[in-house]
Each structure stands twice: as C-alpha cells, then as structure tokens.
Biotite code that builds the C-alpha atoms (Angstrom):
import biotite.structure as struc

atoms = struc.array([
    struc.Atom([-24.998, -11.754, -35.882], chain_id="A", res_id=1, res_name="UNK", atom_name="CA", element="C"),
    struc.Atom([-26.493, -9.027, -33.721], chain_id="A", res_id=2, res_name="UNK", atom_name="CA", element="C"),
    struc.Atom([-26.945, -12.093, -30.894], chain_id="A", res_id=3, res_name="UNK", atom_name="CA", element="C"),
    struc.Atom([-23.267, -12.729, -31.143], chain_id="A", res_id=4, res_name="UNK", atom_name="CA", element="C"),
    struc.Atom([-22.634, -8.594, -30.900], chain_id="A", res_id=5, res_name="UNK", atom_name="CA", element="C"),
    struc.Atom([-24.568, -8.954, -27.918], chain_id="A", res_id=6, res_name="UNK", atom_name="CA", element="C"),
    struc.Atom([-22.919, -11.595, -26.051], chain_id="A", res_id=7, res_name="UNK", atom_name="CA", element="C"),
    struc.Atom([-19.715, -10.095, -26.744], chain_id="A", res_id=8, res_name="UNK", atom_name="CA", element="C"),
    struc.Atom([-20.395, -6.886, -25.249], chain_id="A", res_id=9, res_name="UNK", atom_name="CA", element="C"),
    struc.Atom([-21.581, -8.498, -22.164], chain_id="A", res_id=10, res_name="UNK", atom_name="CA", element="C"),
    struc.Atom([-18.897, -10.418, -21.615], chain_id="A", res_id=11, res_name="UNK", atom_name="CA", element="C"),
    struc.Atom([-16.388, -7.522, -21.982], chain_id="A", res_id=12, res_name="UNK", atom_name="CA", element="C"),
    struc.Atom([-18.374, -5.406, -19.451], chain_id="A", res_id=13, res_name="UNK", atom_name="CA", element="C"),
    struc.Atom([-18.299, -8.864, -16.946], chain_id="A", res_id=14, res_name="UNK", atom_name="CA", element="C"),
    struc.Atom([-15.122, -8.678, -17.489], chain_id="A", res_id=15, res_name="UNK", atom_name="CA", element="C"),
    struc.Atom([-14.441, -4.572, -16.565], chain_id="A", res_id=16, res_name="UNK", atom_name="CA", element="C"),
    struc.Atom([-16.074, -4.739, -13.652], chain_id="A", res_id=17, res_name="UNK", atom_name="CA", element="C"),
    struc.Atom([-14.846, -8.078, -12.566], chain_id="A", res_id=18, res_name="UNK", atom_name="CA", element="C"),
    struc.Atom([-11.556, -5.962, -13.247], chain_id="A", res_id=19, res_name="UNK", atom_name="CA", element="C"),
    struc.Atom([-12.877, -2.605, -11.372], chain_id="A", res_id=20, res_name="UNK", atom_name="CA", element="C"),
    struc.Atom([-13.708, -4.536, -8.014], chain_id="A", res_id=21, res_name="UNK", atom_name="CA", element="C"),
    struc.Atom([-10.746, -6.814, -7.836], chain_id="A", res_id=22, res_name="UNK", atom_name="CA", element="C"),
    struc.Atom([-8.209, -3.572, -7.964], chain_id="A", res_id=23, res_name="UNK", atom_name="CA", element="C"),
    struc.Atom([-9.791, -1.476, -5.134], chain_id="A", res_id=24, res_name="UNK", atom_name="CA", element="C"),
    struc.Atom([-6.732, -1.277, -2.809], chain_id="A", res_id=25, res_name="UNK", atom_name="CA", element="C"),
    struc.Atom([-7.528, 2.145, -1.379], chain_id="A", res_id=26, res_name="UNK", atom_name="CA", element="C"),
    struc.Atom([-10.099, 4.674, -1.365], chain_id="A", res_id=27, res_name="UNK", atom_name="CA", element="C"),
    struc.Atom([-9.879, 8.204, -2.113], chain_id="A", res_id=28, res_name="UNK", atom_name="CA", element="C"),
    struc.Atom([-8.715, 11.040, 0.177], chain_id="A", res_id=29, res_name="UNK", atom_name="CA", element="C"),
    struc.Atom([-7.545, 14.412, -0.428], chain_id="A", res_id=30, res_name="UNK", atom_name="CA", element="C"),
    struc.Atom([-4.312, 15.148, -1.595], chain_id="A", res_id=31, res_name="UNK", atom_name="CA", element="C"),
    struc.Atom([-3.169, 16.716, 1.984], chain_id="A", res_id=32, res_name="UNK", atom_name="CA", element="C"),
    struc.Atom([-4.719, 14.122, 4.043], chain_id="A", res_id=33, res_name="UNK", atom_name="CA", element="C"),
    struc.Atom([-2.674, 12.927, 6.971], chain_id="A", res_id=34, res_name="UNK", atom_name="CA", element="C"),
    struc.Atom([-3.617, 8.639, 7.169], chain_id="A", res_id=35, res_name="UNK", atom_name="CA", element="C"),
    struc.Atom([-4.589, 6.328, 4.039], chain_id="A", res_id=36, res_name="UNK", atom_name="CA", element="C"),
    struc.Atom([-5.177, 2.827, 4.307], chain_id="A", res_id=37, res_name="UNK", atom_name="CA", element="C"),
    struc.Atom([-3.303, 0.480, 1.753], chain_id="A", res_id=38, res_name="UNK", atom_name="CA", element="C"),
    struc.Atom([-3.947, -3.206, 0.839], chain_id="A", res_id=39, res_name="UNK", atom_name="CA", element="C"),
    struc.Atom([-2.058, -5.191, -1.003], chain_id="A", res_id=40, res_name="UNK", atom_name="CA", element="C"),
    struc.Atom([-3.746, -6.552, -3.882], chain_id="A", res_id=41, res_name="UNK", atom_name="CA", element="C"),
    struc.Atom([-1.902, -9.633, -4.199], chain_id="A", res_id=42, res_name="UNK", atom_name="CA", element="C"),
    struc.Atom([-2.691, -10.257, -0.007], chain_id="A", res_id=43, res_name="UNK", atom_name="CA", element="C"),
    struc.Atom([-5.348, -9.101, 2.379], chain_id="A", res_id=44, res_name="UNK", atom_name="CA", element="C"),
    struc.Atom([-2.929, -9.989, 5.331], chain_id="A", res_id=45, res_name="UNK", atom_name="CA", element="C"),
    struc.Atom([-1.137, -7.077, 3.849], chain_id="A", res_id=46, res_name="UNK", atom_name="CA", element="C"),
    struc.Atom([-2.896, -4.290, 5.145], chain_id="A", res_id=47, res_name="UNK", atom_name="CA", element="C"),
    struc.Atom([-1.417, -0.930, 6.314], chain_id="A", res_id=48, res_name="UNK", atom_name="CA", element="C"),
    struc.Atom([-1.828, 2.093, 7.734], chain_id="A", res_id=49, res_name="UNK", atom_name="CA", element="C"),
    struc.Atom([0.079, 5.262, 6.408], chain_id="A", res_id=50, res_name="UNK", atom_name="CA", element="C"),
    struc.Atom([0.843, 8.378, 8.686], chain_id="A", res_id=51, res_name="UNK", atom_name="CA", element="C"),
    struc.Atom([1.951, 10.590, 5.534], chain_id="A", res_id=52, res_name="UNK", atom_name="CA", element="C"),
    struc.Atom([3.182, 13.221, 7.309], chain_id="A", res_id=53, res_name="UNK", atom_name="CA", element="C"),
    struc.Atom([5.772, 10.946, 9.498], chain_id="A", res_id=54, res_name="UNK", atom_name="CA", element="C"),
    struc.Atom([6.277, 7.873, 7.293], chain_id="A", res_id=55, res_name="UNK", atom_name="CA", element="C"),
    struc.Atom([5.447, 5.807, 10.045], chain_id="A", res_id=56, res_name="UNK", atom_name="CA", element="C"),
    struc.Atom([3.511, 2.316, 9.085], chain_id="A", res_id=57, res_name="UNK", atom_name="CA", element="C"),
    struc.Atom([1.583, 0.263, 10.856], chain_id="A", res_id=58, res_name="UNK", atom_name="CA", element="C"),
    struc.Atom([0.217, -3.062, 9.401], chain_id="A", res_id=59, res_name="UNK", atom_name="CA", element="C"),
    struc.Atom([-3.251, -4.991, 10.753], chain_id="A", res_id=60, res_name="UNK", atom_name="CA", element="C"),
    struc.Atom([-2.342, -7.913, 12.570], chain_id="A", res_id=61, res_name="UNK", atom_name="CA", element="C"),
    struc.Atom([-4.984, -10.094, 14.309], chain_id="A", res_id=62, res_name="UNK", atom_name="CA", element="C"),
    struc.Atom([-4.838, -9.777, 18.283], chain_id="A", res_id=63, res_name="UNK", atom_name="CA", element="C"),
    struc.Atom([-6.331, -11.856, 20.845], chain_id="A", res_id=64, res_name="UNK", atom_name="CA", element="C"),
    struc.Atom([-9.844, -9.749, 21.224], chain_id="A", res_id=65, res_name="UNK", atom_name="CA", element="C"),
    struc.Atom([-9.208, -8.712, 17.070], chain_id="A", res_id=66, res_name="UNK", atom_name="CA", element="C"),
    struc.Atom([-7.270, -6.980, 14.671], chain_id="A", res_id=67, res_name="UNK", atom_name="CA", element="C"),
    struc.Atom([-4.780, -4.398, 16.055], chain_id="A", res_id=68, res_name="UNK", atom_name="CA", element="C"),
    struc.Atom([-2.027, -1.793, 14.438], chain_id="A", res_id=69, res_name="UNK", atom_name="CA", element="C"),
    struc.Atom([1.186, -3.446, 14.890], chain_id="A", res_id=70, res_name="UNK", atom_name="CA", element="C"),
    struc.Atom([3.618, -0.515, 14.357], chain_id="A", res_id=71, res_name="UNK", atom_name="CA", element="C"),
    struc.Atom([6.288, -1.315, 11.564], chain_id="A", res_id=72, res_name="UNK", atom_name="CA", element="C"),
    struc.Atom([10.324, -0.306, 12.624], chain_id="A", res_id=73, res_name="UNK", atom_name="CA", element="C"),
    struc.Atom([12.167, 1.726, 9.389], chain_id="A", res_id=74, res_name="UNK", atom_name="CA", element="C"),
    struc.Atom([15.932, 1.493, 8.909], chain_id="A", res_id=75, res_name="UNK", atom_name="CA", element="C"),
    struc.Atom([17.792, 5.233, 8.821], chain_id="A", res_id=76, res_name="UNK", atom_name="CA", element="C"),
    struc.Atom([18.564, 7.368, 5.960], chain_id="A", res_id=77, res_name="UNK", atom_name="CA", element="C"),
    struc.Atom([20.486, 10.182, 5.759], chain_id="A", res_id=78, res_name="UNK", atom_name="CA", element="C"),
    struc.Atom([18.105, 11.539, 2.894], chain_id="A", res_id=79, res_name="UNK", atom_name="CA", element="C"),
    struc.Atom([14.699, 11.185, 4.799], chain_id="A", res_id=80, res_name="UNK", atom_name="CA", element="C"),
    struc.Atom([13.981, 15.226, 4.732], chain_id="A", res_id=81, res_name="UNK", atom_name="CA", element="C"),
    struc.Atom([10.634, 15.674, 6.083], chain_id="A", res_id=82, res_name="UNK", atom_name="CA", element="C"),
    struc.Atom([8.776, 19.214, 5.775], chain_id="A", res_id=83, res_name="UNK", atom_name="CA", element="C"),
    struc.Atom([6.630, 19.717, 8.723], chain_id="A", res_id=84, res_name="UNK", atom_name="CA", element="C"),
    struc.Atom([3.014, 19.271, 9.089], chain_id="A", res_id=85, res_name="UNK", atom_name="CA", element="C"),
    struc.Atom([3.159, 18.405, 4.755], chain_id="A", res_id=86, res_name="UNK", atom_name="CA", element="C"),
    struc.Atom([2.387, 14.923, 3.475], chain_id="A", res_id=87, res_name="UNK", atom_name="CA", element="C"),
    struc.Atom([5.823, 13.672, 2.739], chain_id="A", res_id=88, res_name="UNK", atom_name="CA", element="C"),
    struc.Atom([5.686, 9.796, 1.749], chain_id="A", res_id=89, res_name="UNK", atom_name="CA", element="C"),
    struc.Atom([3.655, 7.734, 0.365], chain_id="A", res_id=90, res_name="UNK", atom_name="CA", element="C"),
    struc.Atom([3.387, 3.512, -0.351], chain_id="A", res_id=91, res_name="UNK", atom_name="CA", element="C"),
    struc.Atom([3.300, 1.360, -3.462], chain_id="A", res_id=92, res_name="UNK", atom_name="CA", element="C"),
    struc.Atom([1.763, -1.971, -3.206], chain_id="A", res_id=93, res_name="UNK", atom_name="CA", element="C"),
    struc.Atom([2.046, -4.201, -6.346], chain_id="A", res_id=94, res_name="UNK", atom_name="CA", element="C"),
    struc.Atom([-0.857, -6.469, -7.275], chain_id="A", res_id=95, res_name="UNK", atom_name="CA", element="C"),
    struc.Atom([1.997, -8.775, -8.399], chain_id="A", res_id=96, res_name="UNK", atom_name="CA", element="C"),
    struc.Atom([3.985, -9.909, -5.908], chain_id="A", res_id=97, res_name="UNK", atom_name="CA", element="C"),
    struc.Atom([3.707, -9.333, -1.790], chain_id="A", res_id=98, res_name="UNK", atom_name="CA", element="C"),
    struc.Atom([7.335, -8.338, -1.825], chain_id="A", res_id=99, res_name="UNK", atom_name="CA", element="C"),
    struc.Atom([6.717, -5.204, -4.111], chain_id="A", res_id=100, res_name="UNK", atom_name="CA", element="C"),
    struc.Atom([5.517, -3.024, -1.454], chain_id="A", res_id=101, res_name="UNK", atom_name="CA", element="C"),
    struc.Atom([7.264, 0.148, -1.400], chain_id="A", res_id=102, res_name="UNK", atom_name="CA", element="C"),
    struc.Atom([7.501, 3.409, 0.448], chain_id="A", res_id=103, res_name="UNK", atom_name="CA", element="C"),
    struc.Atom([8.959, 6.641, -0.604], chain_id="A", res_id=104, res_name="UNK", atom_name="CA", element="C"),
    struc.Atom([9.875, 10.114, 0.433], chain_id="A", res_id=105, res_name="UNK", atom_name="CA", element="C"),
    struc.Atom([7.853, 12.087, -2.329], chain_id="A", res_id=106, res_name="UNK", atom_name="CA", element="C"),
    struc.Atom([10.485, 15.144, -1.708], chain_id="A", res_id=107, res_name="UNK", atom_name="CA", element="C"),
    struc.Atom([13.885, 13.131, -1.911], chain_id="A", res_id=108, res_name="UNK", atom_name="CA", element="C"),
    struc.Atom([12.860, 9.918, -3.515], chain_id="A", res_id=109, res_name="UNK", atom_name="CA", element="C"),
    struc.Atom([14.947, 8.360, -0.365], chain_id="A", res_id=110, res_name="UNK", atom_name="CA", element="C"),
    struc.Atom([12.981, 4.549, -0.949], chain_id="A", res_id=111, res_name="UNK", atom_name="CA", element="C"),
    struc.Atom([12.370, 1.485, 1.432], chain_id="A", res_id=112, res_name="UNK", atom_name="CA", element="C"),
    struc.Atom([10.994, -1.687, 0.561], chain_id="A", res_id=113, res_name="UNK", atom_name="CA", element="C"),
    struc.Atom([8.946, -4.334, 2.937], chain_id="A", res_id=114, res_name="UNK", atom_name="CA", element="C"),
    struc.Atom([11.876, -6.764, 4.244], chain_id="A", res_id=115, res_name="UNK", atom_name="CA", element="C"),
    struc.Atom([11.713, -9.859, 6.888], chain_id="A", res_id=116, res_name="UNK", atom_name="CA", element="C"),
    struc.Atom([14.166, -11.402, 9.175], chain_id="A", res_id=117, res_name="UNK", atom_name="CA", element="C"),
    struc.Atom([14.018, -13.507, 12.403], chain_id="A", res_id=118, res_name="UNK", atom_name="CA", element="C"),
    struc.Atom([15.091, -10.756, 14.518], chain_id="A", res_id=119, res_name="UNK", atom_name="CA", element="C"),
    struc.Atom([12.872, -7.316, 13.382], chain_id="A", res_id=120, res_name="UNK", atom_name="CA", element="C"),
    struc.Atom([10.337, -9.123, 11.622], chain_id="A", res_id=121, res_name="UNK", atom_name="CA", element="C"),
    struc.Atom([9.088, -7.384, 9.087], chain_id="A", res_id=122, res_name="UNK", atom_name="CA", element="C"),
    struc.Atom([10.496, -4.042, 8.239], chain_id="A", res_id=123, res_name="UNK", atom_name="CA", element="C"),
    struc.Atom([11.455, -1.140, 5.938], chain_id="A", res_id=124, res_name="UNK", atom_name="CA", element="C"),
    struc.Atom([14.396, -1.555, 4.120], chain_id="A", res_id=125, res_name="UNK", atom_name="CA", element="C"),
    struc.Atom([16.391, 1.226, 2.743], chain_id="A", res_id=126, res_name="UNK", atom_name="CA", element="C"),
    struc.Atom([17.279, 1.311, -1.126], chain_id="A", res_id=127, res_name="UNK", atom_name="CA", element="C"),
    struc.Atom([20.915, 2.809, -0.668], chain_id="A", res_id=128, res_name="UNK", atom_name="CA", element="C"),
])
C-alpha cells in the first residue's frame, strides 16, 4: 500500500512539472514595463515582440544571417485611445490553437486578432 502511495505521488508531481515547463510562454516583467516577449504555446514560429506603450508587434522571422523582427501592419480603429508614455495593450496567445492570438487595448477593449492574406501577410485584424 504505502509503495503504491508512493508511486502515485510521483507520478502526479512528473506530471506538474511536465505541466509547469510546457506553459512558460513569457517571463515576468513589471507591470509598467514598455516590451514583453510572447510565444505561442501551441507554435514556436509564433514569437512576438510587444511595444505596450504603442501596440506595435513585431514577430521573429528567420533572416538570411538569423532571426530578425519583422514588424507586423494593424488595421485602424476609431477606438484605439492610447494614454501617453502608459502601457496601453497587451496580447493573448492561446495554447490551443495558432489562430487565437489576440491583442487588446486594456483602456477601450478596442480588440484585433492575428489574420493572413496573400497581400499583407499576416496582420491585426480589428474585432468591429
């Protein structure tokens, strides 16, 4: 009996931090901090760069002499308020599904999603 109790509580903790290192997308920063670093869980290819402050996104691409910031275009909304020099959006990747990655204005709630098409490649999207 106490063998079995044993095993079982190994396995669960094999299991946590199996969980633990598999959902590290991002590390922590302060709250004001201007840049983060996302990765989607569900792709490494889906790595970006946040400028909170701006909303502006770059994603890691892999150039000739290695990888580079390839900056990512965002359609127009008439609700993207920013307040200066204040972090004012932020990005949701899900560990899903690559197309649940999300950005939002954390005053307005004004919300794009990641998008593709043969002319823009990919994009934000606005959620009208």
């Amino acid at each position: 009996m106490k063998h079995g109790l044993i095993i079982l509580l190994l396995l669960i903790n094999t299991a946590l931090i199996a969980k633990e290192s598999h959902s590290n997308q991002l590390t922590a920063v302060p709250d004001n901090s201007r840049f983060s670093i996302i990765q989607s869980e569900a792709s490494a290819d889906m790595t970006f760069r946040l400028d909170k402050f701006t909303g502006s996104v770059s994603r890691m691409i892999e150039g000739n002499r290695g990888p580079i910031w390839l900056k990512l275009k965002r359609e127009k909304h008439a609700e993207d308020i920013q307040q200066p020099q204040r972090v004012n959006y932020q990005v949701f990747t899900s560990g899903l599904n690559v197309k649940m990655i999300y950005m939002s204005n954390i005053h307005t709630g004004v919300t794009w999603y990641l998008s593709e098409n043969s002319k823009l490649g990919i994009f934000w999207k606005a959620i009208k």
